[in-house]
N, C-alpha and C positions, 0 to 999 in steps of 0.2 A: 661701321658694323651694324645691320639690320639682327635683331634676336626675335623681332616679331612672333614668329611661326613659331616659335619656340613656347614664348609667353603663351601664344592662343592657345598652345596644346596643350599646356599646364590644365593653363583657365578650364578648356572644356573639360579634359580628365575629370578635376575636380568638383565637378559637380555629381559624377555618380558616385564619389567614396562617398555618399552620405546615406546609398543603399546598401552599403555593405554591413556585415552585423559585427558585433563585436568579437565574435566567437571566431567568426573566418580572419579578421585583421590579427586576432593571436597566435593565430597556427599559421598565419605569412610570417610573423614575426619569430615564431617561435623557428621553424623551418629554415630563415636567414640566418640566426644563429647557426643554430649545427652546419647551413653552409658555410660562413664565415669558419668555423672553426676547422670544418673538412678541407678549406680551401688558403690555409694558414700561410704554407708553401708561394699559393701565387701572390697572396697580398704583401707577403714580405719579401719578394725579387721585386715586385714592381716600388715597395717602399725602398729598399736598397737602390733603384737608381737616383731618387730624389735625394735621399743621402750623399751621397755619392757627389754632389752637386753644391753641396753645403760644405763649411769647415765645422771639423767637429769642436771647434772653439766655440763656434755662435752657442748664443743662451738658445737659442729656438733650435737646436742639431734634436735637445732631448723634447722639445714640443714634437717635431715633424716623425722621432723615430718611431715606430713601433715594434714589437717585439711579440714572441709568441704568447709569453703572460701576457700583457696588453692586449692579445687581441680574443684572446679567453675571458678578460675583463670586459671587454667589450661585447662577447656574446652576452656575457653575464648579466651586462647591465640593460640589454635587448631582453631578457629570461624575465628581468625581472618588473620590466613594463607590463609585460603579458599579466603579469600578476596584479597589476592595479587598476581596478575598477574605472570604469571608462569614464571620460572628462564630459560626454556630452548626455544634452536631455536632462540633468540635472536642472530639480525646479527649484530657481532662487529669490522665486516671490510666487505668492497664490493666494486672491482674493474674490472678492465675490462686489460688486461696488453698487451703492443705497439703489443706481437704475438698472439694477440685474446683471449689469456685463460682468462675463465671468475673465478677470484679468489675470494672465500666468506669464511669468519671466522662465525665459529657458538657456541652458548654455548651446551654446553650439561654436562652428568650426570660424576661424576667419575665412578662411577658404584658400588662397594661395598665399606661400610663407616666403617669401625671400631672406637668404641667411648670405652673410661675406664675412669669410675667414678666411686668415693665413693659413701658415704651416701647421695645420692640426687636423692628419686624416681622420682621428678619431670623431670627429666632428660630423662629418657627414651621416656616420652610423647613427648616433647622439638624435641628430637631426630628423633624419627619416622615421627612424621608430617610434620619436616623439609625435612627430607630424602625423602618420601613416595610424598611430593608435587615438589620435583627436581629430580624426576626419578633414586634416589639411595637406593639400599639395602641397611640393615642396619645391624652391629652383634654388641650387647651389651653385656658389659664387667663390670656389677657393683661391688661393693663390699660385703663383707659377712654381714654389716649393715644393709643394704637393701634388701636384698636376697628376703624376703617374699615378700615385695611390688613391689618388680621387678618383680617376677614373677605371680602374682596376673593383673598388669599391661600388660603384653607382653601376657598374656592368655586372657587378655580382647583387647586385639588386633588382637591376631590372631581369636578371635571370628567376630570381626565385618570383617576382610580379607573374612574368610568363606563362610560369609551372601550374599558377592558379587562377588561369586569365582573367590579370587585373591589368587595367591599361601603365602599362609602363610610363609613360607619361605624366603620371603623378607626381613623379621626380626626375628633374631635368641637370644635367650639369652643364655650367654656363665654360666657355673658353676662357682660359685663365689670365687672359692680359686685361691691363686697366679698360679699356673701351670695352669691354662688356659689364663692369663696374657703374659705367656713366649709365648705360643700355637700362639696366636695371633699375636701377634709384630714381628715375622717370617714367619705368612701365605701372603709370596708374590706373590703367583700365584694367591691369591684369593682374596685379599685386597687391595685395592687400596688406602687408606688412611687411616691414624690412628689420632684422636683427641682426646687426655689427657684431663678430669675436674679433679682437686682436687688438692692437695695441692703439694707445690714445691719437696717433696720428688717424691710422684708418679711423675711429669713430670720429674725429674732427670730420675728417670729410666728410664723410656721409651724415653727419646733421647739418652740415652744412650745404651739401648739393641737393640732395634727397627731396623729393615731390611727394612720394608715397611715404605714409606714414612708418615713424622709426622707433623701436624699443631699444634705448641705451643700453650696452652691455659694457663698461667704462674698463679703465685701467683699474689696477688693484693696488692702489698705495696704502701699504698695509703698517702699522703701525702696534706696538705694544707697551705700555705704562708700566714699568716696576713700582709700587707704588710704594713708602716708606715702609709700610707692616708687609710685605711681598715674604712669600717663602723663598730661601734663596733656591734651596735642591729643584723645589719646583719651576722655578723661573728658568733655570739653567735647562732641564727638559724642556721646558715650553721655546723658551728663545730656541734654540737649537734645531727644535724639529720644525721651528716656522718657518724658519732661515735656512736648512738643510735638503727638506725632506726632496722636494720638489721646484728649486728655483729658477725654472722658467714659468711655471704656474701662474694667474693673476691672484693666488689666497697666499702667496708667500711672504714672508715679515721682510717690510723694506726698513722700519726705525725702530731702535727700542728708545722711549723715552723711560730716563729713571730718575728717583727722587735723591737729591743731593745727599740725604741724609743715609741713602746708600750706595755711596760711590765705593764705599771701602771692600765692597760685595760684589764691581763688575770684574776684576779678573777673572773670581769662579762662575759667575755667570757669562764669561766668554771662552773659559778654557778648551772646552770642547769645538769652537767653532775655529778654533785653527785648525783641527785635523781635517776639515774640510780646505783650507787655506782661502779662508772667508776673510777679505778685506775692508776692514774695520774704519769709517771714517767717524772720527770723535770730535764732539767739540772741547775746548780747553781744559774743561775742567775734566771733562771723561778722558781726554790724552793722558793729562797729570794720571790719573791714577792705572791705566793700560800703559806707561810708559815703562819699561822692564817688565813686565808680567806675559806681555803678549809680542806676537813674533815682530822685530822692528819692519820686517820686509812686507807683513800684512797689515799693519798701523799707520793711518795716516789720518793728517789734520783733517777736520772736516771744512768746508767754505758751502758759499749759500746751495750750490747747487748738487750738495751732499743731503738737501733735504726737498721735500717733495720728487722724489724719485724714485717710479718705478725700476728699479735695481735689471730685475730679471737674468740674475748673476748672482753668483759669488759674493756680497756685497751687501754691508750693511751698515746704516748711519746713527750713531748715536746723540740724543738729546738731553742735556740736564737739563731738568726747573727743580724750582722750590718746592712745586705743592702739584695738587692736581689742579687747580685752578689756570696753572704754566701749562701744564699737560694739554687741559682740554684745548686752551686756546692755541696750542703748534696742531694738535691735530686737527681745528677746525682749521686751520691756514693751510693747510700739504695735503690733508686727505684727501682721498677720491671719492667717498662715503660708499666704499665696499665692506671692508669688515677692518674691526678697531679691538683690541683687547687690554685688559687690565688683571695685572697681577697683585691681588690685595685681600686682606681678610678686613680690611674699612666695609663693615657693612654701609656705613654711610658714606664711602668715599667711592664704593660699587652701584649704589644707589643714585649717586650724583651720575656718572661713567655712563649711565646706563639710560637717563634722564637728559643729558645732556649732547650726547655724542651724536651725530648727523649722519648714521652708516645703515647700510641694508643689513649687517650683521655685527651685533654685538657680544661680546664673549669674556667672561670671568673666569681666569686660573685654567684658561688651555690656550690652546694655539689657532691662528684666524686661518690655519689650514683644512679646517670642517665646512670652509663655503662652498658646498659641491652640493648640486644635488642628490645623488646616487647618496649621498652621507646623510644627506635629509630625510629620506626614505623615499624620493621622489620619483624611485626609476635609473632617470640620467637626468641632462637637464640641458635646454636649449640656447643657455648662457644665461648669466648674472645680471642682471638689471641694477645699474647704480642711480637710474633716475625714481622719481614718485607716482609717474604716471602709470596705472593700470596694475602694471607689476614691480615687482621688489625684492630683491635676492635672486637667490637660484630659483629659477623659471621653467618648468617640466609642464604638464600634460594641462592643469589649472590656466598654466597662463597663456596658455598658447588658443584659449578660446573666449568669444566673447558671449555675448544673448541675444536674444530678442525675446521681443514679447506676443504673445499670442492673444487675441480678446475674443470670446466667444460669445454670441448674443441672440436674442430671439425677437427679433425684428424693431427694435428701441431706435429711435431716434432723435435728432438733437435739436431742442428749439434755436 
C-alpha cells in the first residue's frame, strides 16, 4: 500500500491554514455543528452498520455506538472550541538581549497531525476541530470498527470545507486495514506527530514501530484508595459512579484499594455495584468480608492478574493494605499514571497521595472519571497523554502546538 499522494496533499494543504483567521476557522466549525446535528439521521444509519458487526457484549459495542444525544454532545463540544481563544501567536518569551537582538518565542501549529484510533467515531470530530482551530492538518487513521462512521463523518467534513473553499485536504481519512497503520508511522517527511487512542496493545506498537515522533495517549489503570478516615456514603458514590458510569472509557475505576481498618465498610461501599452486576475480584481479606453480603455469582477470588488491569467491563479488583504507604506502592506497581484517587479527610495522608502518586491526574474525595477534557474546560480533547514529554493529561488546543522563535535585528553581528 503506497499512501504517498495522500500524505503530499495533507502536507501541502497545510501550509495555507496558517492564512486563515481565526474568525473564519469558527464559523467553519461552528457551521459543522449545526450540520452534524441537521445531519443526525445519516451519521446514525451509517453507525448502525458498524454495529451491527460487533456483539453488543464487547466492552467497545458502547465506545463505537453513537446516539442522537452523543452526537448533540459532540456539536456541543465543537460550539464550544469556537469559544476559546486561539492556541497560536501566543508570545511565551520576549526579550530584548545586552546586543540589541530583539528575541520572541511564539506558538504555532506542528503542521500535520497523525491520530490512530479504534472503535471511537466520536474521535474524528474531537480531532478535526481540535486540529482545524490550531492551524494543523489532520490524517485519520481509524479502525475497521468504525470505518462507515468515519467515513460518513470526514465526507460530512469535507462538505462543510467545500461550502467555504477550504482545501479539503486538510483532513484525509486513511483505509482502515493495519497496512495503512505501517504507511503512516513512517511518513516523516509529511507527519509531524503521531497520537495513539485505544488500548495498550495499539500504543505498544506504535512506540514501537513509529519513526515519526509519538505523543503517548496510554491505557487508564485507574485505581481509588479508601483511606481509614474515608466517608463511607461518599466513597460509595464515588466507587460507583467511577466503576458504572462509563466502563469502556480509559477514566473508569479499575481497583479500589481500602484500608484494612475498614473492611467492615465494603459491603456498603459495594452494594450498589451489584445492580449494575459488576463482578468483584477480591483478595482474601476483602472476600472474607464480601462473602454473604454481595451476590456469590458476581464475587470472586481475586489472582495476580486481577490487578494491573484495564477492566473495560463490568469488573472491578479489590486490594487491602495496612496503610497508605501499601496503597502508594500497589499503585506505583499497576498504574498506568493516568488518573489515581484518594478517599480521605488525612490532610496529611492527601498531601502525601498527592506528592507521591506518578499520574497525569490526581483527585481527592471524587471520581477519576473527570479526566476528559471537555470536563477541563478545554473544549474536547485530542487524547490523554500518560507520558512526561511535552504534554500531560487531557490534551486539547495548548498541546497540540509547539514554537518557534523569531529574532529581529539591526544589522549586529557575531565576532
Amino acid at each position: 500500500m503506497d499512501l504517498t499522494d495522500i500524505f503530499k496533499q495533507v502536507r501541502q494543504a497545510s501550509v495555507a491554514l496558517s492564512l486563515i483567521d481565526d474568525d473564519k476557522i469558527n464559523k467553519v466549525l461552528l457551521a459543522l455543528a449545526d450540520e452534524t446535528e441537521a445531519q443526525t439521521d445519516y451519521i446514525l444509519a451509517e453507525n448502525a452498520k458498524d454495529l451491527a458487526k460487533m456483539d453488543e457484549a464487547n466492552p467497545i459495542y458502547d465506545r463505537l455506538k453513537l446516539t442522537a444525544d452523543r452526537i448533540k454532545g459532540i456539536a456541543g463540544d465543537m460550539r464550544n472550541v469556537t469559544k476559546l481563544p486561539s492556541p497560536l501567536g501566543r508570545i511565551l518569551a520576549d526579550k530584548v538581549l545586552p546586543n540589541g537582538l530583539k528575541v520572541k518565542k511564539i506558538s504555532v501549529p506542528f503542521g500535520v497531525i497523525g491520530i490512530i484510533y479504534e472503535a471511537r467515531p466520536n474521535v474524528s470530530f474531537d480531532v478535526f476541530s481540535l486540529c482545524f482551530k490550531s492551524g494543523n492538518a489532520c490524517v485519520l487513521k481509524g479502525g475497521t470498527d468504525a470505518h462507515c462512521s468515519n467515513s460518513a463523518i470526514v465526507k460530512l467534513i469535507h462538505s462543510v470545507l467545500d461550502r467555504f473553499g477550504i482545501n479539503q485536504n486538510i483532513v484525509a481519512l486513511l483505509p482502515a486495514g493495519r497496512e495503512a497503520t505501517g504507511e503512516m508511522l513512517n511518513a516523516v517527511d509529511y507527519i509531524d506527530l503521531i497520537i495513539p487512542r485505544g488500548s495498550s496493545n495499539l500504543i505498544n506498537f506504535v512506540r514501537q514501530n513509529a519513526k515519526v515522533p509519538v505523543i503517548e495517549t496510554g491505557a487508564g489503570i485507574c485505581h481509588t484508595y479508601f483511606d481509614e478516615t474515608g466517608e463511607k456514603e461518599k466513597g460509595a458514590d464515588i466507587i460507583f459512579n467511577g466503576k458504572t458510569r462509563r466502563v469502556s472509557v480509559c477514566n473508569a475505576l479499575d481497583c479500589v484499594i481500602i484500608n484494612e481498618k475498614r473492611l467492615s465498610d465494603l459491603p456498603f461501599l459495594c452494594e450498589r455495584l451489584a445492580t449494575k452486576n459488576v463482578i468483584i475480584y477480591a483478595d482474601l481479606k476483602a472476600y472474607t468480608f464480601l462473602d454473604g453480603h454481595y451476590p456469590v455469582e458476581l464475587l470472586k477470588k481475586a489472582t495476580d492478574d486481577s490487578f494491573g488491569t484495564e477492566f473495560l467491563d463490568y469488573k472491578l479488583s479489590i486490594k487491602t493494605v495496612a496503610n497508605i504507604d501499601e496503597a502508594l506502592a500497589h499503585i506505583a506497581k499497576y498504574s498506568s499514571k493516568h488518573s489515581e484517587a484518594i478517599i480521605s479527610k488525612d490532610e496529611a495522608n492527601i498531601a502525601k497521595f498527592d506528592k507521591m502518586v506518578d499520574a497525569a491526574c490526581i483527585y481527592t474525595n471524587t471520581a477519576t472519571v473527570w479526566t476528559d477534557g471537555a470536563q477541563f474546560g478545554l473544549g474536547a480533547e485530542i487524547g490523554i497523554s500518560t507520558q512526561k514529554m511535552h504534554a500531560r493529561g487531557p490534551m486539547a488546543l495548548e498541546e497540540i502546538t509547539t514554537y518557534k522563535w523569531i529574532i529581529k535585528g539591526d544589522g549586529q553581528t557575531r565576532n
